[in-house]
C-alpha positions in Angstrom: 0.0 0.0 0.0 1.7 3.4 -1.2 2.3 6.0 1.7 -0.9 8.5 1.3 -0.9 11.4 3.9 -3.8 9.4 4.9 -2.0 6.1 5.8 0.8 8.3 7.5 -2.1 9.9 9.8 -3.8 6.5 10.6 0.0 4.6 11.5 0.4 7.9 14.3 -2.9 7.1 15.4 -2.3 3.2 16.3 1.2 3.9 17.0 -0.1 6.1 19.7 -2.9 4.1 21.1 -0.9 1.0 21.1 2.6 2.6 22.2 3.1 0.1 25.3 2.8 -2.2 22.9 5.8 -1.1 20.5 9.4 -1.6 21.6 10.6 1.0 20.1 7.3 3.3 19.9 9.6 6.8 19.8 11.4 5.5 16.7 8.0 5.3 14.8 6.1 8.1 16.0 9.5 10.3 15.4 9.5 9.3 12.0 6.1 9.0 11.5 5.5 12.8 13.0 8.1 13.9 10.3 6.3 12.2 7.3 3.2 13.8 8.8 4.6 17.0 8.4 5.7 16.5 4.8 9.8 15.9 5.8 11.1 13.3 4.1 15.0 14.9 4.3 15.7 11.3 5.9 13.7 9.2 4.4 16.6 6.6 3.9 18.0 6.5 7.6 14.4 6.2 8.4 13.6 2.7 6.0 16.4 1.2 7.1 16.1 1.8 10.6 12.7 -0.2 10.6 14.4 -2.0 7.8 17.1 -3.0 10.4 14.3 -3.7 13.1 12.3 -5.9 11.2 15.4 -8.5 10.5 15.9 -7.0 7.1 18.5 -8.5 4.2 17.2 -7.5 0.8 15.7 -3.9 0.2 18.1 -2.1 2.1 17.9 1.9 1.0 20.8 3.6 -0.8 19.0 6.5 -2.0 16.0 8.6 -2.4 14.0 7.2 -5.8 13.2 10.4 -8.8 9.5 10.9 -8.9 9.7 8.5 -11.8 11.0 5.5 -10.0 9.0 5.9 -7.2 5.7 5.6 -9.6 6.9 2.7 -11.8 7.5 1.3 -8.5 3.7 1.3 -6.9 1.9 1.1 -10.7 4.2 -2.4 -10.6 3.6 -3.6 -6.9 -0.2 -1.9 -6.0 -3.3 -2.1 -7.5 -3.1 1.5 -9.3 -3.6 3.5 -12.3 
C-alpha cells in the first residue's frame, strides 16, 4: 500500500494508542510525525532503521528514488492506475 498522507495519519494514530505495545514506539512516532509534516529529508535512515528492526537482508535503501522511480514502482507492486 503506497504511503498516502492518509495512511501516515492512521499509522500515528495506532502507533499512539498501542505505544506500550511497540518496543521502540519513539522510533515510529518520530518518524512518522516527520512524514506527517511533509519531511522526508531522511527518508533513507528512516527505512532502514525499521528496515534494520524488522530482521531486514534485501531492500536495504541507498537513495532517495526520482519521482519517476517511485511511480513505476507502486503502478508495478499496488493495485493502481
Amino acid at each position: 500500500m503506497p504511503l498516502t498522507p492518509e495512511r501516515v495519519k492512521r499509522l500515528l494514530q495506532v502507533v499512539e494508542v498501542n505505544k506500550k505495545k511497540y518496543g521502540n514506539a519513539d522510533l515510529y512516532l518520530n518518524i512518522l510525525r516527520s512524514w506527517d509534516k511533509g519531511n522526508f529529508d531522511h527518508v533513507v535512515i528512516n527505512h532502514n532503521a525499521i528496515w534494520s528492526l524488522q530482521g531486514g537482508t534485501v531492500g536495504k535503501a541507498n537513495g532517495i528514488a526520482s519521482p519517476e522511480e517511485e511511480m513505476e514502482f507502486i503502478q508495478e507492486n499496488f493495485d493502481i492506475e
